[in-house]
C-alpha positions as CSV (number, residue, x, y, z in Angstrom):
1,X,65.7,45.0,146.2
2,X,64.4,41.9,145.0
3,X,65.6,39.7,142.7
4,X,62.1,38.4,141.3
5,X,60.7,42.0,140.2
6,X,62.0,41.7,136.5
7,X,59.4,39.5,135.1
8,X,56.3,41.2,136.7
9,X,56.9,44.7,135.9
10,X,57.4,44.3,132.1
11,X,54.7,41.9,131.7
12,X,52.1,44.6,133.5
13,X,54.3,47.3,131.3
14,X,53.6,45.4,128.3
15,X,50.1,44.5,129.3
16,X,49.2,48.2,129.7
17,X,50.9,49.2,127.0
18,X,48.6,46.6,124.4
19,X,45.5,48.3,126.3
20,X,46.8,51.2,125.1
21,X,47.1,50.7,121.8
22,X,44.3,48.6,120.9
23,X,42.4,51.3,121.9
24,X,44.3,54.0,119.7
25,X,44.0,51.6,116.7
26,X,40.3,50.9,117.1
27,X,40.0,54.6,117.5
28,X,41.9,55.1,114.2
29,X,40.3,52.3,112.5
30,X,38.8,52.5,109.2
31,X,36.4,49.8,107.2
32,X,39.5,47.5,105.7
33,X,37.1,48.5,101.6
34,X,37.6,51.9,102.4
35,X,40.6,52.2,103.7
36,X,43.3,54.2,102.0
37,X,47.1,52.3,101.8
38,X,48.5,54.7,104.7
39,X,44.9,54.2,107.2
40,X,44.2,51.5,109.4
41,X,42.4,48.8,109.3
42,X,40.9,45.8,111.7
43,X,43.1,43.3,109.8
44,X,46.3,46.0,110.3
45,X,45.3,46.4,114.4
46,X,45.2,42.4,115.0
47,X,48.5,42.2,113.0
48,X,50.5,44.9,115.4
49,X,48.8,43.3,118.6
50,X,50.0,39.9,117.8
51,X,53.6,40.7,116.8
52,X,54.2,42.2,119.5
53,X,52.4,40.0,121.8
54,X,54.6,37.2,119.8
55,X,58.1,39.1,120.7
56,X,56.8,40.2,123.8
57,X,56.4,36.3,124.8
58,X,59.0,34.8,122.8
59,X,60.9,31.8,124.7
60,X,64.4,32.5,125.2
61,X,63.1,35.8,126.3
62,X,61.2,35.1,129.0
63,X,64.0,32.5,129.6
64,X,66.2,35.5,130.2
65,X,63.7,37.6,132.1
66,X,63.0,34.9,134.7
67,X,66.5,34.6,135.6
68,X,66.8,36.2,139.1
69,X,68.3,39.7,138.9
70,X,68.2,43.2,140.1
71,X,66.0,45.6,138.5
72,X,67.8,47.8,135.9
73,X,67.5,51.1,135.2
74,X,64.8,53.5,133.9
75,X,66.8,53.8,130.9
76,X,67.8,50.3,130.1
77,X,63.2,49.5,130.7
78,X,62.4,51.8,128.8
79,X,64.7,51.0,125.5
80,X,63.0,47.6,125.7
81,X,59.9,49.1,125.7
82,X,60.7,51.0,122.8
83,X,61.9,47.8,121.0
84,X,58.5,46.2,121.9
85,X,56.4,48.8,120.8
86,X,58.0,48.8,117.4
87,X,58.5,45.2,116.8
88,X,55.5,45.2,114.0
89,X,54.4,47.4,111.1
90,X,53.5,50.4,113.9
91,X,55.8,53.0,114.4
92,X,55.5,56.2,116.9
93,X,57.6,59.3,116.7
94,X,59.6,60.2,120.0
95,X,56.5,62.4,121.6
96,X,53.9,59.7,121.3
97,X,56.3,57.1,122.2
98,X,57.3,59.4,125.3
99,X,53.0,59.6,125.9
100,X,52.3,55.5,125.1
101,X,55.8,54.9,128.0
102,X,53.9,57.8,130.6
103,X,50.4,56.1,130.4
104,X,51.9,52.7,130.7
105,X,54.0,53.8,133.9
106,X,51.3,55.8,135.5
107,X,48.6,52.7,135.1
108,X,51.2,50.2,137.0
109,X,52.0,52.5,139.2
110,X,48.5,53.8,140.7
111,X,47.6,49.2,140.2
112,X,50.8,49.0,142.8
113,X,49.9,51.6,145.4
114,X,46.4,49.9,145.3
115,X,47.0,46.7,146.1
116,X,45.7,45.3,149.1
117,X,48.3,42.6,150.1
118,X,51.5,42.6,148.7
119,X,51.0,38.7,146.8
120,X,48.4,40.9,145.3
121,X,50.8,42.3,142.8
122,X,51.0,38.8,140.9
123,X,46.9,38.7,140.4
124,X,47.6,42.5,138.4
125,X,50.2,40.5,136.2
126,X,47.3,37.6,135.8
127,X,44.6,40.1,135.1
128,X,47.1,41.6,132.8
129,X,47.5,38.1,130.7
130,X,44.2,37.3,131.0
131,X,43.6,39.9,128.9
132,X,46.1,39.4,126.1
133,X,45.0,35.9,125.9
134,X,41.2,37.9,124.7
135,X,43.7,39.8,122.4
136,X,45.1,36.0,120.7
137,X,42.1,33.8,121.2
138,X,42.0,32.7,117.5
139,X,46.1,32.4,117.2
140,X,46.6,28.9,119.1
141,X,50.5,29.5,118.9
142,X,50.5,32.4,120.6
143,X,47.5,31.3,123.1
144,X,50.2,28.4,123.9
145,X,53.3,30.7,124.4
146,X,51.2,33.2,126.8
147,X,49.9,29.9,128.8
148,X,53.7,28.8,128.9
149,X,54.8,31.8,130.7
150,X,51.6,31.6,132.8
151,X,52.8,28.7,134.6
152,X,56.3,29.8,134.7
153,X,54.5,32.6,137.1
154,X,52.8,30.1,138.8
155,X,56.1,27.9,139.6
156,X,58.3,30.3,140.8
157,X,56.0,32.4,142.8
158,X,54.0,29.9,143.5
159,X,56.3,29.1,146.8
160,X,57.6,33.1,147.4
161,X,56.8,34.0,151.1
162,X,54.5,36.9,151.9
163,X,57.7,39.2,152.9
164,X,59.3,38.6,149.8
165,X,56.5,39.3,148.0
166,X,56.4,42.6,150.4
167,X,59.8,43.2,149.2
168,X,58.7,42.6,145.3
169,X,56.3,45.9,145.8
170,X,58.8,48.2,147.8
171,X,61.0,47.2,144.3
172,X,58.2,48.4,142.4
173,X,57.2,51.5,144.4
174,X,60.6,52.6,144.2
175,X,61.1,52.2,140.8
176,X,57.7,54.3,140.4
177,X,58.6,56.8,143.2
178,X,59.4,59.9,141.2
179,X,57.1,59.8,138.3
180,X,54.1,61.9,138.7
181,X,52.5,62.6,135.3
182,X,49.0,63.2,135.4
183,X,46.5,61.2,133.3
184,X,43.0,62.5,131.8
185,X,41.5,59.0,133.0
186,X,42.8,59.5,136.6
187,X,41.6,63.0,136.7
188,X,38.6,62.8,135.9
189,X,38.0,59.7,138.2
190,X,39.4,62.1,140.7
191,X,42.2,59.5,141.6
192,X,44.7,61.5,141.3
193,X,45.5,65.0,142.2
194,X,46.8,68.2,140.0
195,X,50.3,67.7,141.1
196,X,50.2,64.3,139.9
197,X,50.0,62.1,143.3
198,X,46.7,59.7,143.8
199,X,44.5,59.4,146.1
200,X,44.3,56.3,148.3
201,X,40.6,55.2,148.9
202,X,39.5,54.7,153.0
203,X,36.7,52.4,151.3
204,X,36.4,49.3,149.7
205,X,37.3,45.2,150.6
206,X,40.0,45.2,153.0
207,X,42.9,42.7,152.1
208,X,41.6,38.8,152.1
209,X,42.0,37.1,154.9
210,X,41.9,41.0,157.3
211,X,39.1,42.3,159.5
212,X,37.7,45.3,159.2
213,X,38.9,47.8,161.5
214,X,37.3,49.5,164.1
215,X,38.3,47.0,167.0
216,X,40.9,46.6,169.4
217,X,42.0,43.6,171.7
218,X,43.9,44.0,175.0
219,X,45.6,40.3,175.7
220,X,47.3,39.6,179.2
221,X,50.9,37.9,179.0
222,X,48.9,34.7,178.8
223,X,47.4,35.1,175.6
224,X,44.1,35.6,176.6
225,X,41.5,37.9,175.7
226,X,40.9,41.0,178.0
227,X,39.7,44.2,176.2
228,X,37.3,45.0,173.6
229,X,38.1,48.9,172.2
230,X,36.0,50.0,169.7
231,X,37.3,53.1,167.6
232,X,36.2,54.8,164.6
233,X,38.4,54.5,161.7
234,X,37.0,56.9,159.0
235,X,36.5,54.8,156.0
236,X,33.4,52.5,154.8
237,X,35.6,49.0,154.8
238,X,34.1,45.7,154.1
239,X,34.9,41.7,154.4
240,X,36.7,40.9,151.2
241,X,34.3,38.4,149.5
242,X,36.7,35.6,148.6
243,X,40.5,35.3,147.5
244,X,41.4,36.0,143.7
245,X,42.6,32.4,141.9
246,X,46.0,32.0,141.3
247,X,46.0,29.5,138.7
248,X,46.0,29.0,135.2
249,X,42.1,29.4,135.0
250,X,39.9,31.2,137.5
251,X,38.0,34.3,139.0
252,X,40.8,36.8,139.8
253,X,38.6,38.8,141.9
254,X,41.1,41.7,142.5
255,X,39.5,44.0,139.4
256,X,43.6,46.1,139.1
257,X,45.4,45.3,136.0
258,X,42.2,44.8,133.9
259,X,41.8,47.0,130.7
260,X,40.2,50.6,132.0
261,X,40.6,51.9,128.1
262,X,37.7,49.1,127.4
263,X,35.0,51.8,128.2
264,X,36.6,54.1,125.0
265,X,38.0,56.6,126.8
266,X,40.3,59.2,125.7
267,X,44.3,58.5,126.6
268,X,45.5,61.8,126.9
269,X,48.3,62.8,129.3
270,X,49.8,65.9,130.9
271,X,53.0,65.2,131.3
272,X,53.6,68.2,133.9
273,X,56.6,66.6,136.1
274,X,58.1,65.1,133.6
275,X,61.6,66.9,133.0
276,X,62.0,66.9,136.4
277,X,62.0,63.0,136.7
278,X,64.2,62.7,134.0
279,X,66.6,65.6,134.8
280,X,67.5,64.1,138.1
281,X,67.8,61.2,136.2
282,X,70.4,62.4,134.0
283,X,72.2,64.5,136.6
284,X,72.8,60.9,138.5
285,X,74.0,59.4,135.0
286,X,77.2,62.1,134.5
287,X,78.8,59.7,137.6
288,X,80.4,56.7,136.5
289,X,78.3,53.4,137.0
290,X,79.9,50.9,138.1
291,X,76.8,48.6,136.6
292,X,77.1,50.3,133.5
293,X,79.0,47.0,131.3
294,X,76.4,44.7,133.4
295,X,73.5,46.0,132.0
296,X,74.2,46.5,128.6
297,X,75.6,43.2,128.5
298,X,71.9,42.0,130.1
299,X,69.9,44.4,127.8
300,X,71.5,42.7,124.9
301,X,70.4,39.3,126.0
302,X,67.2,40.2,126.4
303,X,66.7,41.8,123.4
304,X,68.4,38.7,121.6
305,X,64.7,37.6,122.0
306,X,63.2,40.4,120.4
307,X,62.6,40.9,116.8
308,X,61.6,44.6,115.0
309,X,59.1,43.4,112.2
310,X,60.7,44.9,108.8
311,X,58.8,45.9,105.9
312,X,58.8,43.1,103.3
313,X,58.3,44.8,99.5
314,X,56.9,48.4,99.1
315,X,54.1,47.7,102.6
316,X,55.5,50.8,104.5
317,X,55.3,51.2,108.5
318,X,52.0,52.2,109.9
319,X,52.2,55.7,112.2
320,X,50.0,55.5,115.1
321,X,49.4,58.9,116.7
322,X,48.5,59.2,120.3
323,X,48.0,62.4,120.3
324,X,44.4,64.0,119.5
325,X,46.0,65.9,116.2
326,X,48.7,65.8,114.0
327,X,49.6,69.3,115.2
328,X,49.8,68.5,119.2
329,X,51.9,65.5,118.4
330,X,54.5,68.2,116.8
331,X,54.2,70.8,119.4
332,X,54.6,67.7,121.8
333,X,57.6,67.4,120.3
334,X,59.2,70.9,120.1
335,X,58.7,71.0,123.8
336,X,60.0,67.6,124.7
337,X,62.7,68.3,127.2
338,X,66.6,67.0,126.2
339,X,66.4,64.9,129.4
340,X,63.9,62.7,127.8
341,X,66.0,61.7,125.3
342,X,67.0,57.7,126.7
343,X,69.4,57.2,124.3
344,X,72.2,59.6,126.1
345,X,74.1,56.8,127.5
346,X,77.3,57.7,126.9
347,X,79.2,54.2,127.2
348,X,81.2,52.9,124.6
349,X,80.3,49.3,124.3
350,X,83.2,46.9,124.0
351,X,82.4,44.8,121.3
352,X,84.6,41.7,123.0
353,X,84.9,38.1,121.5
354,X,83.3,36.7,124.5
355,X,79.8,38.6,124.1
356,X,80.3,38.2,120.1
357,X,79.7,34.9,120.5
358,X,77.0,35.0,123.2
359,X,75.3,37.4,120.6
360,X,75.6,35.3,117.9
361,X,74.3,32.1,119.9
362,X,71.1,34.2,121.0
363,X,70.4,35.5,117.5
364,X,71.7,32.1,115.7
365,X,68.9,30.5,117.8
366,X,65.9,32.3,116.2
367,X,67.5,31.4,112.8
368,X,66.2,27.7,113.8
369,X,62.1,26.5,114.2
370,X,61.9,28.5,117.6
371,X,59.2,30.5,116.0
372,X,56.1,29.8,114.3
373,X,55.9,29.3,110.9
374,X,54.1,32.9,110.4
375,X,56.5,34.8,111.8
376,X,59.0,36.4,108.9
377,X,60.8,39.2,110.5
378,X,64.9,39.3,110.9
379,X,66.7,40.4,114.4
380,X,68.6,43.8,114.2
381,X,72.1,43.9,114.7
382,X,72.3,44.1,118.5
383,X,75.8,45.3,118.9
384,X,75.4,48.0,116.4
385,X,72.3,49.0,118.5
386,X,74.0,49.2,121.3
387,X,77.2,51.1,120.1
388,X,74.1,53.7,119.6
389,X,73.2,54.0,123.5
């Protein structure tokens, strides 16, 4: 496993999951005149892109995120994400929160798998910025804090060797390895099958700096060329044209990780496969982790950096459906299966002096300037939050 994993898969996550929703809210959006207290509006969709995008990119988290460490569980990910997805005016009930988490997952997943090199995976995660900075290009604050953690990306992995980053997308495949939920968009595109799995292409560029196959070369123990075998290899490859830029600026050239909702199509999901995932899940969590203090002590300082955005006066929170209809968002949610529900961690956390004060130094920090002067929202009480797990 490696121990630089962290940072790229919740950026992608979070990446996918503002595609996702700044598709829904356009979707939903109404003309801001014309727009009754409890509909959306243009001004209401920028607002919930840029608070999250602003908690999503806050400092001392990313400081925390970029810390080398294992990748956590399924569980511990996906309460973050939860936190994220909440941390402005929108709020989603547990099935639509359960659909935004699938699509989000699926997306990354199926970007993985299709990556031609391994050092691949960190072009995704630019593609993924990229695109959030079109989300913030008339908020210079948050342009700045999205460029920060660009070139935190490009300093530490600038120098990580092609078999760690090898070892980066076996992390990442295995954290993906039992999650099949099928998704309208791949369906239709035919990228992924009924059960769930996709389809690898045998077309396409082959990985930058590759030939295409078809040829084999006998060498003698001298090194020198012997044999020419050609062979037909099935597929219709091609020269890749050039190498995707890896800096701050530039033609990423790898087209995985860009925003595939763009196009206005629908988000639905068939979430066939998913008790199963989340059953073995559970089963494995009735055995005592010995990890278990560990990460709860690391999801807390991580979510030291985020803030839920609380109603100021009588505005009330927006619900965002991403369901088709009111009524299959509420049959989505009779059906949901009891392993779905993340919060059955059944560990009582300890609330020690030692990570009181570690608390309080995290949330005592965004009492200070560390935020810009827009930003009015309050940090929850993360100890009580986590006495809930």
């Amino acid at each position: 496993m490696s121990m630089r994993t962290l940072p790229l898969l919740f950026l992608n996550l979070g990446g996918e999951m503002l595609y996702i929703l700044d598709q829904r809210l356009r979707a939903q959006n109404i003309p801001g005149d014309k727009a009754r207290r409890d509909e959306w509006t243009e001004v209401d969709r920028k607002r919930v892109l840029h608070d999250i995008i602003l908690t999503m990119f806050n400092k001392t988290f990313i400081e925390e995120l970029f810390k080398p460490q294992e990748l956590y569980s399924k569980k511990a990910l996906r309460t973050i994400c939860d936190r994220l997805a909440h941390a402005s005016i929108m709020r989603l009930n547990e099935a639509s929160m359960d659909k935004l988490y699938d699509l989000m997952t699926m997306a990354l997943k199926y970007q993985v798998l299709l990556c031609p090199r391994p050092k691949d995976v960190l072009l995704v995660t630019f593609n993924h910025l990229d695109a959030i900075k079109g989300f913030i290009q008339d908020n210079p604050d948050l342009l700045h804090l999205v460029d920060e953690t660009f070139r935190q990306l490009i300093k530490i992995y600038s120098s990580v060797s092609a078999g760690e980053f090898q070892l980066i997308r076996q992390t990442l495949l295995t954290f993906f390895q039992d999650l099949h939920t099928r998704v309208s968009i791949f369906l239709k595109d035919k990228v992924q099958n009924s059960n769930g799995r996709f389809v690898l292409p045998v077309s396409g560029p082959v990985p930058w700096g590759t030939e295409v196959p078809g040829l084999i070369r006998m060498f003698n123990q001298k090194g020198e060329e012997m044999k020419r075998v050609d062979f037909q290899h099935g597929g219709t490859y091609v020269t890749a044209p050039k190498e995707g830029s890896f800096e701050l600026h530039g033609d990423r050239v790898l087209k995985l990780g860009t925003n595939m909702y763009s196009v206005n199509q629908p988000v639905e999901t068939h979430t066939s496969g998913a008790s199963k995932n989340f059953a073995s899940e559970k089963q494995q969590s009735t055995a005592p982790n010995p990890l278990a203090k560990e990460e709860l002590n690391f999801l807390a300082k991580l979510m030291g950096g985020m803030e839920i955005k609380k109603s100021s006066g009588p505005e009330p929170g927006f619900r965002l459906n991403l369901f088709t209809t009111d009524e299959e968002e509420e049959q989505a949610a009779l059906t949901r299966p009891e392993e779905l529900a993340h919060e059955i961690v059944n560990i009582q956390a300890i609330q020690d002096q030692q990570r009181n004060q570690e608390l309080a130094r995290i949330m005592g920090e965004f009492e200070v300037t560390d935020q810009p002067k827009w930003s009015t929202s309050k940090v929850d009480d993360l100890l009580a939050m986590m006495d809930e797990l």
